[in-house]
PDB file of N, H, CA, C and O in Angstrom:
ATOM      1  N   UNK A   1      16.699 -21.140  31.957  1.00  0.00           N
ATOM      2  CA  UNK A   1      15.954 -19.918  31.951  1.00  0.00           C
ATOM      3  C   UNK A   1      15.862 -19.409  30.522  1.00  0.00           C
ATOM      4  O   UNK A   1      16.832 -19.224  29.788  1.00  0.00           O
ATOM      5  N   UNK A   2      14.799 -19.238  30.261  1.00  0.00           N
ATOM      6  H   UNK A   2      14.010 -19.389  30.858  1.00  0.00           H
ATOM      7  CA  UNK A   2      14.531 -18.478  28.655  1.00  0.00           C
ATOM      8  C   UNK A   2      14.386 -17.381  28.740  1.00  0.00           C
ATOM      9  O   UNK A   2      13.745 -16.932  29.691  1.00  0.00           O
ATOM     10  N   UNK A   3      15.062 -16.351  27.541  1.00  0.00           N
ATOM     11  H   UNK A   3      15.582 -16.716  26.768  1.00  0.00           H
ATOM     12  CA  UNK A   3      15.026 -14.983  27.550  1.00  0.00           C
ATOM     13  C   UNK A   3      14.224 -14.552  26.835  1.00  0.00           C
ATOM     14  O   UNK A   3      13.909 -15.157  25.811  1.00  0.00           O
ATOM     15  N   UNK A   4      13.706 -13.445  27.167  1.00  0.00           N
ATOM     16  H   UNK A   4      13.962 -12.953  27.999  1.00  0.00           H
ATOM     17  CA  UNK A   4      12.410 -12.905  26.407  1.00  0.00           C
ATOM     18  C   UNK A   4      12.888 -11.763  25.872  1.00  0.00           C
ATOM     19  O   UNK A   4      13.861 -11.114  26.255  1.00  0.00           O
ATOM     20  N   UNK A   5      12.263 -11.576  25.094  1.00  0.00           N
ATOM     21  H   UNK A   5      11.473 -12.104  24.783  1.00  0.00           H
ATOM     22  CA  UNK A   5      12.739 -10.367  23.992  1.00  0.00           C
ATOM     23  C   UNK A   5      11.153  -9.660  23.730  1.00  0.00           C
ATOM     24  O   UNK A   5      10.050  -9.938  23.260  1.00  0.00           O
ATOM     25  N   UNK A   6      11.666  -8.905  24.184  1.00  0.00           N
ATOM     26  H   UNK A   6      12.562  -8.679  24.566  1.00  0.00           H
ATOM     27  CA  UNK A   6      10.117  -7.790  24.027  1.00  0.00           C
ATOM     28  C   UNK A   6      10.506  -6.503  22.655  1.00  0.00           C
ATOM     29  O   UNK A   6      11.293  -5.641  22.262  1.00  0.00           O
ATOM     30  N   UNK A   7       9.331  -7.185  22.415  1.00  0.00           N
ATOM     31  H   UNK A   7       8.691  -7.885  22.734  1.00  0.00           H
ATOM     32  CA  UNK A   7       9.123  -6.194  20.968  1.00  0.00           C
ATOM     33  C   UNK A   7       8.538  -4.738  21.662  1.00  0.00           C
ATOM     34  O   UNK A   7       7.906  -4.572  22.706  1.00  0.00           O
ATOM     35  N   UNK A   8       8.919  -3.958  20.848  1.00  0.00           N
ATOM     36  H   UNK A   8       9.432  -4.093  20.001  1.00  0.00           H
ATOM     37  CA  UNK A   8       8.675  -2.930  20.973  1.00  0.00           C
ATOM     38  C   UNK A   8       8.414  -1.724  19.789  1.00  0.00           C
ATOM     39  O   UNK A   8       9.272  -0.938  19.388  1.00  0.00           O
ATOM     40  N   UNK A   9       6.892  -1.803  19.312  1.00  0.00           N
ATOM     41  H   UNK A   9       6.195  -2.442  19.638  1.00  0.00           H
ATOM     42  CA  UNK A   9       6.979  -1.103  18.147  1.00  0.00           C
ATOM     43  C   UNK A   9       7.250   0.072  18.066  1.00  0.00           C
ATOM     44  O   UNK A   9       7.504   0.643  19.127  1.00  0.00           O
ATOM     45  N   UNK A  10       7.293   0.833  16.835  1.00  0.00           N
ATOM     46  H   UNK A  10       7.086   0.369  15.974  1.00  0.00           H
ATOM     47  CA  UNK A  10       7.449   2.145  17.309  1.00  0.00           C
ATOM     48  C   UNK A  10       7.038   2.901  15.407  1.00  0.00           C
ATOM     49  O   UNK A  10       7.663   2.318  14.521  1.00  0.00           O
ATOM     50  N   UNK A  11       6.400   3.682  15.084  1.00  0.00           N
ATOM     51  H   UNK A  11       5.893   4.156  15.803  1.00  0.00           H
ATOM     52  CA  UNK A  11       6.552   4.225  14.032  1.00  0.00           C
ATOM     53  C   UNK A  11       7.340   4.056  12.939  1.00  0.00           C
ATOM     54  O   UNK A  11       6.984   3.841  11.780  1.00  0.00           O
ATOM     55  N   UNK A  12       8.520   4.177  13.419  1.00  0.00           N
ATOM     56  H   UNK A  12       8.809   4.352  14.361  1.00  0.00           H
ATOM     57  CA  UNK A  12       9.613   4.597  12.467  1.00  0.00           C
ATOM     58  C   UNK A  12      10.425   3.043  12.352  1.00  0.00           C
ATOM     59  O   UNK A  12      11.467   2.976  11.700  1.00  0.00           O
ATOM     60  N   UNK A  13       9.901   1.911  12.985  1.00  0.00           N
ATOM     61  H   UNK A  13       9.055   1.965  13.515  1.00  0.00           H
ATOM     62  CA  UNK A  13       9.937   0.753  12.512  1.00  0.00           C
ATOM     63  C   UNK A  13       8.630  -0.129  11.855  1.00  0.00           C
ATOM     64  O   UNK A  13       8.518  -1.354  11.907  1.00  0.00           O
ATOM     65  N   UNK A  14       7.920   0.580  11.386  1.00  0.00           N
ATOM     66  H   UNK A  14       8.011   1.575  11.343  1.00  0.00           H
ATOM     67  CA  UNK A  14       6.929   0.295  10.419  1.00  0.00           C
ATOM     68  C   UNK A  14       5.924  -0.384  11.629  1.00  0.00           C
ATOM     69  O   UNK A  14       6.258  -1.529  11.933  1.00  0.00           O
ATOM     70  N   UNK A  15       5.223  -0.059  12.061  1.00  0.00           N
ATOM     71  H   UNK A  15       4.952   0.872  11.814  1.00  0.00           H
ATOM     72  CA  UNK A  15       4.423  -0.262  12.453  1.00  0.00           C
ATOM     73  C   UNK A  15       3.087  -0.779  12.064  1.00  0.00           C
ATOM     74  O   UNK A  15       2.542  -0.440  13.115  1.00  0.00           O
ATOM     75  N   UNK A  16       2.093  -1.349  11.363  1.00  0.00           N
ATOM     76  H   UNK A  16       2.535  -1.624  10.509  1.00  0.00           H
ATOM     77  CA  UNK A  16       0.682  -1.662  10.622  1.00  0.00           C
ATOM     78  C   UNK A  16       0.422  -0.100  10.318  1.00  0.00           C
ATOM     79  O   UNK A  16       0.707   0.417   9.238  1.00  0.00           O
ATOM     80  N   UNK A  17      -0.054   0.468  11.215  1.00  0.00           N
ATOM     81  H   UNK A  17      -0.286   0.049  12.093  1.00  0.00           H
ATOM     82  CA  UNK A  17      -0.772   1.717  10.785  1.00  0.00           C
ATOM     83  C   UNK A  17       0.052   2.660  10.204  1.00  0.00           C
ATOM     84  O   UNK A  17      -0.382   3.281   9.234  1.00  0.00           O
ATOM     85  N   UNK A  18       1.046   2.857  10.577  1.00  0.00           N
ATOM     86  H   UNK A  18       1.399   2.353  11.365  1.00  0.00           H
ATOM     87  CA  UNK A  18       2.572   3.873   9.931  1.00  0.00           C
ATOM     88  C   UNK A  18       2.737   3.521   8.416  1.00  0.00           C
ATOM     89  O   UNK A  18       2.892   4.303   7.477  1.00  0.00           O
ATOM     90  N   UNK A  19       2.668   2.153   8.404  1.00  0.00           N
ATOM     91  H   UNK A  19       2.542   1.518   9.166  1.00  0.00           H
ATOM     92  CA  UNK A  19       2.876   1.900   7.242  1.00  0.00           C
ATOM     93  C   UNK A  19       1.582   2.556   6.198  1.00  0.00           C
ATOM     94  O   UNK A  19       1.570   3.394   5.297  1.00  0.00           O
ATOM     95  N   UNK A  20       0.478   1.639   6.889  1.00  0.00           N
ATOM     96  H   UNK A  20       0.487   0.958   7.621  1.00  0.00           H
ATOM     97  CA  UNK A  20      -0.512   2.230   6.020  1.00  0.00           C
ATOM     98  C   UNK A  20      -0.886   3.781   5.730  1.00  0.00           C
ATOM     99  O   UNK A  20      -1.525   4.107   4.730  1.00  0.00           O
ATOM    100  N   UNK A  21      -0.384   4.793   6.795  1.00  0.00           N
ATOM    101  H   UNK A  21       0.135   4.528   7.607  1.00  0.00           H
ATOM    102  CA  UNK A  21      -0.152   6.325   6.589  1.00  0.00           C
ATOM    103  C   UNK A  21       0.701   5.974   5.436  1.00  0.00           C
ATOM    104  O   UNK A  21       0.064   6.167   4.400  1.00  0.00           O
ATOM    105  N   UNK A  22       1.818   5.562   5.223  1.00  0.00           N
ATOM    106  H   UNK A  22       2.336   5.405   6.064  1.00  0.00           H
ATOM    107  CA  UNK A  22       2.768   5.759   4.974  1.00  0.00           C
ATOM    108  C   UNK A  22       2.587   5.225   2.926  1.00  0.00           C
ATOM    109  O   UNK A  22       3.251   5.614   1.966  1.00  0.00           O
ATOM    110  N   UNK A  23       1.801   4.562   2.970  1.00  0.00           N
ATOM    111  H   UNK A  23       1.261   4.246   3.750  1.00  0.00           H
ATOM    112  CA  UNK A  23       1.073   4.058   1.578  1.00  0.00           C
ATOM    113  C   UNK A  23       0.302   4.918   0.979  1.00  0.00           C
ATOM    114  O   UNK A  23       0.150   5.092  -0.230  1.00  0.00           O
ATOM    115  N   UNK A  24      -0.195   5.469   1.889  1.00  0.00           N
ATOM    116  H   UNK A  24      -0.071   5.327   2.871  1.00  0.00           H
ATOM    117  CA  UNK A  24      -1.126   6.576   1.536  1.00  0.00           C
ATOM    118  C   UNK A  24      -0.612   7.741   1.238  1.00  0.00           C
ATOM    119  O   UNK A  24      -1.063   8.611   0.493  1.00  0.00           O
ATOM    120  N   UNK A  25       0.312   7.722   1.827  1.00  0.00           N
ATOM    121  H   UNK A  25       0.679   7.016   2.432  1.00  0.00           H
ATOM    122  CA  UNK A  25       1.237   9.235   1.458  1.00  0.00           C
ATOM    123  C   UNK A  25       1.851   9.493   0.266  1.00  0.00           C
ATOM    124  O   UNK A  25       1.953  10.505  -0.427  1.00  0.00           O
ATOM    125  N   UNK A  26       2.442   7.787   0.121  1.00  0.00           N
ATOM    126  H   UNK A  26       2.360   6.965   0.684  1.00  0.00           H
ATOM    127  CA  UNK A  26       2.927   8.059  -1.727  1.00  0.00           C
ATOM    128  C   UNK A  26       2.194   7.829  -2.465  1.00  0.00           C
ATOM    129  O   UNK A  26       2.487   8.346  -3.543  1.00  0.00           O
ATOM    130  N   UNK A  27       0.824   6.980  -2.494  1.00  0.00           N
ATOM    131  H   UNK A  27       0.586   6.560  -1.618  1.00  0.00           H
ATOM    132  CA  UNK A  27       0.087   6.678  -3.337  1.00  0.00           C
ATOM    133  C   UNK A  27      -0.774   8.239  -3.935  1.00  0.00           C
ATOM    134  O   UNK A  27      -1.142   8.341  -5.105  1.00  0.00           O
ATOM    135  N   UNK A  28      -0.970   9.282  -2.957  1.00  0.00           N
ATOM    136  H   UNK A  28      -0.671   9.199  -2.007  1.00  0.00           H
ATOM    137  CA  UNK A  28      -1.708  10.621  -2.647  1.00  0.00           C
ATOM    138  C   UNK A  28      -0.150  11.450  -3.988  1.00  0.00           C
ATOM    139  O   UNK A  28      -0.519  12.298  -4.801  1.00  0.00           O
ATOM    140  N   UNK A  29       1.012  11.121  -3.963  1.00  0.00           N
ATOM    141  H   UNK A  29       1.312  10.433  -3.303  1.00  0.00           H
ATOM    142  CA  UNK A  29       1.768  11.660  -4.712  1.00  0.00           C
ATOM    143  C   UNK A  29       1.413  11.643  -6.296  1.00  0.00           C
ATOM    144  O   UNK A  29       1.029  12.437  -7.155  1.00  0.00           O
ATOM    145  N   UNK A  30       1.763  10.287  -6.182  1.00  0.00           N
ATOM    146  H   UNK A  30       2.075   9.642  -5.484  1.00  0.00           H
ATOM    147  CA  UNK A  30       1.182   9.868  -7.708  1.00  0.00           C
ATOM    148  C   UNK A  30      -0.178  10.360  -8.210  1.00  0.00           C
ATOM    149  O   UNK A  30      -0.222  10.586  -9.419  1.00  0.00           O
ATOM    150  N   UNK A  31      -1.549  10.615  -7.345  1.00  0.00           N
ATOM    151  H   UNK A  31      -1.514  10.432  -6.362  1.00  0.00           H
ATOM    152  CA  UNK A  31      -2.626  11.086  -7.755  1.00  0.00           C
ATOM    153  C   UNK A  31      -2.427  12.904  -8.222  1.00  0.00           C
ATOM    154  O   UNK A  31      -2.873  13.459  -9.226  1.00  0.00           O
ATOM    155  N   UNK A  32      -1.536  13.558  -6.994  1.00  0.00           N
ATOM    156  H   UNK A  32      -1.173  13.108  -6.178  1.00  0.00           H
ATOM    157  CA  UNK A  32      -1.274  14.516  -7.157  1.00  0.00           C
ATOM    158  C   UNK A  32      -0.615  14.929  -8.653  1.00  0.00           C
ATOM    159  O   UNK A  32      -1.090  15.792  -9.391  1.00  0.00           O
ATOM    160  N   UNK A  33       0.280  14.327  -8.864  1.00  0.00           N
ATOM    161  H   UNK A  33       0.666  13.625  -8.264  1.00  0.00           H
ATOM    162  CA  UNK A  33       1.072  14.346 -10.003  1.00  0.00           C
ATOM    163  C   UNK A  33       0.032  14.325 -11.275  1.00  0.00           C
ATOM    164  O   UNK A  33       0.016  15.253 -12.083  1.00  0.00           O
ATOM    165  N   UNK A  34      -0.701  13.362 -11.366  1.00  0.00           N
ATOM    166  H   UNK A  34      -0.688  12.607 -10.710  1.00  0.00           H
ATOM    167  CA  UNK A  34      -2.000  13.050 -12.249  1.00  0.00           C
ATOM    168  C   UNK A  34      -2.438  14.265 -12.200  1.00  0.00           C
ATOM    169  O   UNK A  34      -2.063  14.989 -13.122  1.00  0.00           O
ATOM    170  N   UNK A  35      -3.382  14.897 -11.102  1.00  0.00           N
ATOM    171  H   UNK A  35      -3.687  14.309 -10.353  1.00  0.00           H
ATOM    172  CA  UNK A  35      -4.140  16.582 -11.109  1.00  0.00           C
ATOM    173  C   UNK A  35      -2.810  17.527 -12.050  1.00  0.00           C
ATOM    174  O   UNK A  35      -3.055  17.997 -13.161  1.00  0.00           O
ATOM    175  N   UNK A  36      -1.987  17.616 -11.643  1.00  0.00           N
ATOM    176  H   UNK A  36      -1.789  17.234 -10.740  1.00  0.00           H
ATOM    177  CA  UNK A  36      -1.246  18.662 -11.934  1.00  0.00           C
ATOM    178  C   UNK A  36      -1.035  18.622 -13.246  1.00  0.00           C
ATOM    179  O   UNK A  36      -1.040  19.704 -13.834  1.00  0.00           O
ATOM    180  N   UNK A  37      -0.772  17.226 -14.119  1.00  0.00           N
ATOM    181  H   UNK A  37      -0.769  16.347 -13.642  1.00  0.00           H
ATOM    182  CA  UNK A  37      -0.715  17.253 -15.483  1.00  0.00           C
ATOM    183  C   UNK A  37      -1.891  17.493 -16.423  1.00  0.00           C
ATOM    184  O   UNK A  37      -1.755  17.890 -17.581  1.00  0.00           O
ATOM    185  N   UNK A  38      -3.617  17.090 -15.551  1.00  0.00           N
ATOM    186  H   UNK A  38      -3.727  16.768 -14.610  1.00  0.00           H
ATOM    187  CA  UNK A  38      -4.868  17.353 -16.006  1.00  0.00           C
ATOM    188  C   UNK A  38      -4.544  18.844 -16.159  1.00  0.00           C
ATOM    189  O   UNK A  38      -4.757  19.446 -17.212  1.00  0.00           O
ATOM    190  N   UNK A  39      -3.986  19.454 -14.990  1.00  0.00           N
ATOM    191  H   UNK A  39      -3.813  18.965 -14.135  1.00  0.00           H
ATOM    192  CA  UNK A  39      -4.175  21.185 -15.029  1.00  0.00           C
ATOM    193  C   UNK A  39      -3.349  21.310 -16.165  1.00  0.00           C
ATOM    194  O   UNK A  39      -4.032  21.221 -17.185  1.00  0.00           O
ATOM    195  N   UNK A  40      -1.776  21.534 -16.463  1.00  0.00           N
ATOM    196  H   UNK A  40      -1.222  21.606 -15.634  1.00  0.00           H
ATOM    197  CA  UNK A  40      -1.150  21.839 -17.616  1.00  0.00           C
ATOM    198  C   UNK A  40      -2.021  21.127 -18.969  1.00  0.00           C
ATOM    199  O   UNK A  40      -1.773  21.670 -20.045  1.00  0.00           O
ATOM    200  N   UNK A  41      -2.816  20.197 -19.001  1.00  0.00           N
ATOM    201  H   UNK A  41      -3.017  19.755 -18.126  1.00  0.00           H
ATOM    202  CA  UNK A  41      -3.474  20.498 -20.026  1.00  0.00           C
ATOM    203  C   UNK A  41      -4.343  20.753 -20.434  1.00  0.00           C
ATOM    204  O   UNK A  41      -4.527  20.558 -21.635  1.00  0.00           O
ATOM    205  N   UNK A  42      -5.484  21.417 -19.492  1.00  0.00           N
ATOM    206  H   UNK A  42      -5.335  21.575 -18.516  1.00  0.00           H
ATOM    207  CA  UNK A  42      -6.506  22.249 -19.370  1.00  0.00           C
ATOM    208  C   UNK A  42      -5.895  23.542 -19.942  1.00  0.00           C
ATOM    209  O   UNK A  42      -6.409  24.066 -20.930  1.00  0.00           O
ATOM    210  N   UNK A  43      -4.703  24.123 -19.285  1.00  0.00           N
ATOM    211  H   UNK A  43      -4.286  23.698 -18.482  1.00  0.00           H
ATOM    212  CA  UNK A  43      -4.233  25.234 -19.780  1.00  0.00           C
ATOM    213  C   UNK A  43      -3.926  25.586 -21.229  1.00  0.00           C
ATOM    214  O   UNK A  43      -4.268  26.507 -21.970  1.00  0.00           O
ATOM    215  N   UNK A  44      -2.982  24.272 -21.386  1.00  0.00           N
ATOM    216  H   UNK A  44      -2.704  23.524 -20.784  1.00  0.00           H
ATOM    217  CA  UNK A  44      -2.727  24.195 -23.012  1.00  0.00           C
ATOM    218  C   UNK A  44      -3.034  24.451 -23.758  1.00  0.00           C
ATOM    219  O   UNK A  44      -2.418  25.099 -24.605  1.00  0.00           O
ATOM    220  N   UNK A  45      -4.719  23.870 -23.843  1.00  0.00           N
ATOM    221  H   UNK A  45      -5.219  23.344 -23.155  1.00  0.00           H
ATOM    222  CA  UNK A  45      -6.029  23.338 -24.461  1.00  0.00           C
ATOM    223  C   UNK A  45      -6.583  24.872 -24.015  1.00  0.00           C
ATOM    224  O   UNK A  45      -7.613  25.052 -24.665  1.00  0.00           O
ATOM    225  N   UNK A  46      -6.302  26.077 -23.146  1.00  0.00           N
ATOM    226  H   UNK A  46      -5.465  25.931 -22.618  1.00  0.00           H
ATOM    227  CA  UNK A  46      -6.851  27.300 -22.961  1.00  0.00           C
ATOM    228  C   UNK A  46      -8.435  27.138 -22.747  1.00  0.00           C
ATOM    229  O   UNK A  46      -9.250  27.874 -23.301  1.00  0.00           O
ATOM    230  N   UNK A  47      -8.799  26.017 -21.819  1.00  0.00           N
ATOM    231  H   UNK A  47      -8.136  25.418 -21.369  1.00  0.00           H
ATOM    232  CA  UNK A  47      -9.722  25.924 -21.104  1.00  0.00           C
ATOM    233  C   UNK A  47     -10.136  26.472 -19.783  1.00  0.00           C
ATOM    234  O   UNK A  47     -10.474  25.616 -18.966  1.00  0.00           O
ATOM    235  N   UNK A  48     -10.179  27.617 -19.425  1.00  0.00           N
ATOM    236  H   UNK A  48      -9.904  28.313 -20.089  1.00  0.00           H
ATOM    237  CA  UNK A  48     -10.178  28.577 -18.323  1.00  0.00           C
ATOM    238  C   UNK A  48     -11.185  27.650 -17.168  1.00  0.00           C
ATOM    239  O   UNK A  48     -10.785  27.314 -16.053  1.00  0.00           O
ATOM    240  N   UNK A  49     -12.153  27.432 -17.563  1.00  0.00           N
ATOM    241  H   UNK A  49     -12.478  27.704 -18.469  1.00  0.00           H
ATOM    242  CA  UNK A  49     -13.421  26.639 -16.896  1.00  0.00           C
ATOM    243  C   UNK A  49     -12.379  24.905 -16.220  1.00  0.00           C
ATOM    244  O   UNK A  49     -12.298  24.288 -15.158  1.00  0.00           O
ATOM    245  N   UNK A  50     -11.975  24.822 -17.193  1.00  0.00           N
ATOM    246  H   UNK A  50     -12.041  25.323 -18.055  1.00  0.00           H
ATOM    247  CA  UNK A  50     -11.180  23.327 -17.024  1.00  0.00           C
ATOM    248  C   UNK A  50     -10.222  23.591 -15.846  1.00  0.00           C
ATOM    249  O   UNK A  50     -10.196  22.719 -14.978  1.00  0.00           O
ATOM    250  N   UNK A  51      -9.551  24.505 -15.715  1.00  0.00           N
ATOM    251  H   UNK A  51      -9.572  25.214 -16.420  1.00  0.00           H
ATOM    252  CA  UNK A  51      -8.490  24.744 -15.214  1.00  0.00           C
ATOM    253  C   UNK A  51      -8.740  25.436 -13.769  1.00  0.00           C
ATOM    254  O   UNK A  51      -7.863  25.556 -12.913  1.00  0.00           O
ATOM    255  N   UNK A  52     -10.234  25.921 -13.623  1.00  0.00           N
ATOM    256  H   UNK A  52     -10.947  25.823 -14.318  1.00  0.00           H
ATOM    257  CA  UNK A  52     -10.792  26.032 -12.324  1.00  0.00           C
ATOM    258  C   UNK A  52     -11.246  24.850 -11.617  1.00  0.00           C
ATOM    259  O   UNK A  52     -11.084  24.962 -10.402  1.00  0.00           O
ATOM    260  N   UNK A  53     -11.731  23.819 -11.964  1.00  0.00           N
ATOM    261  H   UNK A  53     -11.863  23.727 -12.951  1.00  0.00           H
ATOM    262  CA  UNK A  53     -12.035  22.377 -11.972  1.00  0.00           C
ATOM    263  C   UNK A  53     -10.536  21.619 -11.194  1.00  0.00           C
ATOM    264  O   UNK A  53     -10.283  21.249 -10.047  1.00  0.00           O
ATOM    265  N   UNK A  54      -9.939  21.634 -12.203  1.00  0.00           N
ATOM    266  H   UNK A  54     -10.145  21.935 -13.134  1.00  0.00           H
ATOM    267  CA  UNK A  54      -8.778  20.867 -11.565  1.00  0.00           C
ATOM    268  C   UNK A  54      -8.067  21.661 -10.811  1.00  0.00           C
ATOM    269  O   UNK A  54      -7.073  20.975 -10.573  1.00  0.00           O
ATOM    270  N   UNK A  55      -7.916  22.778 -10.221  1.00  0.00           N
ATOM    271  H   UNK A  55      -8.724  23.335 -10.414  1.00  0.00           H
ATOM    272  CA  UNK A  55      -8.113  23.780  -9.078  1.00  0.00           C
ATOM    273  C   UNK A  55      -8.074  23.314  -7.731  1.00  0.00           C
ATOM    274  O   UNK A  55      -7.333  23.302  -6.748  1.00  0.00           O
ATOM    275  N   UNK A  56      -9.276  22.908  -8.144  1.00  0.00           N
ATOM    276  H   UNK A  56      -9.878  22.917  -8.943  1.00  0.00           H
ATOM    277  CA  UNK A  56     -10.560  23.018  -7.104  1.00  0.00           C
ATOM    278  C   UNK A  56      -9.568  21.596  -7.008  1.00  0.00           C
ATOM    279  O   UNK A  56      -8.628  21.692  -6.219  1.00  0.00           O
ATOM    280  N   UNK A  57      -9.656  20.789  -7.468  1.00  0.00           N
ATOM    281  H   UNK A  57     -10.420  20.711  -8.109  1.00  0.00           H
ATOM    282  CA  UNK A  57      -9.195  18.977  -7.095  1.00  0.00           C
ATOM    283  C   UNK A  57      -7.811  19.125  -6.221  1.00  0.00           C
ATOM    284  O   UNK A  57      -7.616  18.534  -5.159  1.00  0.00           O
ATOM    285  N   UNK A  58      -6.970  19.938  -6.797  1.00  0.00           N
ATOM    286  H   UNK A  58      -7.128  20.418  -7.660  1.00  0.00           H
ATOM    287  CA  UNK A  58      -5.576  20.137  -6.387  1.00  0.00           C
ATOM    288  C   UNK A  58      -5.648  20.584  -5.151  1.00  0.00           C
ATOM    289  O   UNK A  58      -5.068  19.887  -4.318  1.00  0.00           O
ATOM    290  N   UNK A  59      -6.176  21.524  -4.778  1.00  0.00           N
ATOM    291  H   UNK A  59      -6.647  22.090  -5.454  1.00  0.00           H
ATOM    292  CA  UNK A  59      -6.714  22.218  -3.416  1.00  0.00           C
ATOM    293  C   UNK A  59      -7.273  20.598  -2.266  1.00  0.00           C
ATOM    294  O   UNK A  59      -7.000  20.041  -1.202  1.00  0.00           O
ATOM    295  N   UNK A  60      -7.782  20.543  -2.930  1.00  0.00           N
ATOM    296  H   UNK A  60      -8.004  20.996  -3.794  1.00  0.00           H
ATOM    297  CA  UNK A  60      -8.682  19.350  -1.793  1.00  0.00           C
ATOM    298  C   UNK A  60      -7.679  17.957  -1.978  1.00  0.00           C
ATOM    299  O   UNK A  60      -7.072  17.576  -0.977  1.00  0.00           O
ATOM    300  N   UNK A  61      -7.571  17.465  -2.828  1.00  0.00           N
ATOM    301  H   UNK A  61      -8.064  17.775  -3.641  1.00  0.00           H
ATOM    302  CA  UNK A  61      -6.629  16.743  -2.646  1.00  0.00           C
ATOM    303  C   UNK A  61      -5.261  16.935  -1.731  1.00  0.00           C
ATOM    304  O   UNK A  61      -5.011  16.066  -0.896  1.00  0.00           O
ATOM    305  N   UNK A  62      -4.319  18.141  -1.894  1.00  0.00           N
ATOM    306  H   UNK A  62      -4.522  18.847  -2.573  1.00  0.00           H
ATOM    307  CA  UNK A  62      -3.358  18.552  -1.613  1.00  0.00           C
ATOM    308  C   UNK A  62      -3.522  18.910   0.808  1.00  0.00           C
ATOM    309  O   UNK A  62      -2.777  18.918   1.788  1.00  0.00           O
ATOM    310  N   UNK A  63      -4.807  19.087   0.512  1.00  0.00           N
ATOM    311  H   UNK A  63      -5.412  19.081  -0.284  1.00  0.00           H
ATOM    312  CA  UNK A  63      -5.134  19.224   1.814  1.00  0.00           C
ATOM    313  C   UNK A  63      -5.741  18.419   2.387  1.00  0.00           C
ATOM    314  O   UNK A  63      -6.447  18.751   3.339  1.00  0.00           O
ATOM    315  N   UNK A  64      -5.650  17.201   1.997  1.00  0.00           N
ATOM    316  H   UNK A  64      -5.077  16.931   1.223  1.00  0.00           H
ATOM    317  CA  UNK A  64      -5.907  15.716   2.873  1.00  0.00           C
ATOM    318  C   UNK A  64      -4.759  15.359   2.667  1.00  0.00           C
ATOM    319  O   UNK A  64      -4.114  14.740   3.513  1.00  0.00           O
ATOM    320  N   UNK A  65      -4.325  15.665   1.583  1.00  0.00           N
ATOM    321  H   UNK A  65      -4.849  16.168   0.895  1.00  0.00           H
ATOM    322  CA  UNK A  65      -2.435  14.487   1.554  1.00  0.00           C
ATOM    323  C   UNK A  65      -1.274  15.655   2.840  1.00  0.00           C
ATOM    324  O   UNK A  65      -0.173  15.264   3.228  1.00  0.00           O
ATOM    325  N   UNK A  66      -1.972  17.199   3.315  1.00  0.00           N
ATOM    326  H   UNK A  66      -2.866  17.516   3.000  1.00  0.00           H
ATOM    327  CA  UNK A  66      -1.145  17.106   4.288  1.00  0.00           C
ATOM    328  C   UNK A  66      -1.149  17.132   5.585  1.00  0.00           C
ATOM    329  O   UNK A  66      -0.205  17.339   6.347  1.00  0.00           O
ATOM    330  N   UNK A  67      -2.717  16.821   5.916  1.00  0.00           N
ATOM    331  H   UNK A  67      -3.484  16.652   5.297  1.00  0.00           H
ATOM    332  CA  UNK A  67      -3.007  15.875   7.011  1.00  0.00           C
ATOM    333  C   UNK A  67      -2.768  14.805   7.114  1.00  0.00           C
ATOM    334  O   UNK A  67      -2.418  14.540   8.264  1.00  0.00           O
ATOM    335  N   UNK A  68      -2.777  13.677   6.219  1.00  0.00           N
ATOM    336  H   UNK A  68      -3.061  13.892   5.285  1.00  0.00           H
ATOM    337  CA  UNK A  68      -1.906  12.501   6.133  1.00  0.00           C
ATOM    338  C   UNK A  68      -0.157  13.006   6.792  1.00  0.00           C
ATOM    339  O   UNK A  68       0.386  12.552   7.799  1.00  0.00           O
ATOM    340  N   UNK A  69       0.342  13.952   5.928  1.00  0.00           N
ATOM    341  H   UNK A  69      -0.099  14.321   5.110  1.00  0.00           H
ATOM    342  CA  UNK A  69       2.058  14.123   6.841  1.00  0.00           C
ATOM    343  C   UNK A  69       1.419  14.598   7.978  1.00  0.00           C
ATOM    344  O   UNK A  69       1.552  13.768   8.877  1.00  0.00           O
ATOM    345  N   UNK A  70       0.882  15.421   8.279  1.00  0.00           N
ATOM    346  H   UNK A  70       0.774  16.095   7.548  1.00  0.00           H
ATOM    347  CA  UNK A  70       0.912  15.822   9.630  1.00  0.00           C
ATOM    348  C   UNK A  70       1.068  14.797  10.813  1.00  0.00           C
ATOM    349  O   UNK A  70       1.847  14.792  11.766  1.00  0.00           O
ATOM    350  N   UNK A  71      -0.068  13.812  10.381  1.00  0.00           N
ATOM    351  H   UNK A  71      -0.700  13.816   9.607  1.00  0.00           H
ATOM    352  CA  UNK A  71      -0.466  12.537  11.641  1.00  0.00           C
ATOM    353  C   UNK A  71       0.836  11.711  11.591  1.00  0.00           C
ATOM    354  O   UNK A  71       0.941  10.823  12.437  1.00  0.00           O
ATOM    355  N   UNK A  72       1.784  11.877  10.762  1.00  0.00           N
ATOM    356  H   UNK A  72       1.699  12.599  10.074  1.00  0.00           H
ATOM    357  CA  UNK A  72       3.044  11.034  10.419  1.00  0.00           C
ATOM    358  C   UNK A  72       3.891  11.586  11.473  1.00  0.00           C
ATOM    359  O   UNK A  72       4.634  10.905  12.180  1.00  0.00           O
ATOM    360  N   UNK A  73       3.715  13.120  11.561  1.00  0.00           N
ATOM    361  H   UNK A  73       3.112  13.673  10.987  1.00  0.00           H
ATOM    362  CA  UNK A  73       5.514  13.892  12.453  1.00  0.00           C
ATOM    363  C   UNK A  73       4.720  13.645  13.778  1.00  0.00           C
ATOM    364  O   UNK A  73       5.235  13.911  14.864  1.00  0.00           O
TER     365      UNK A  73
END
């Protein structure tokens, strides 16, 4: 008699799609990180116009990267 072993995926054992949330989530960090240093040097540089711009990116960016966590919990 052979025993079967049933897989059983689950999220939090990496799943294809979990993972790929899950790529996306840190890769969305690193971009974030990028905006935030454009902004400190928009500021620097006392570019008021500049610094509404990358604003605006941080905002929209920041609010798809936390629908990405959301679909994760």
């Amino acid at each position: 008699m052979r025993s079967r072993q049933r897989h059983n995926p689950s999220p939090r054992n990496g799943t294809r799609r979990h993972r790929t949330i899950v790529d996306a989530i840190l890769s969305d960090h690193v971009i974030v990180e990028s905006i935030f240093r454009q902004y400190e040097q928009a500021a620097a540089a006392g570019d008021a116009r500049g610094q509404q711009q990358v604003a605006y990116e941080i905002v929209r960016t920041m609010s798809k990267h936390a629908a990405k966590e959301e679909m994760t919990l």
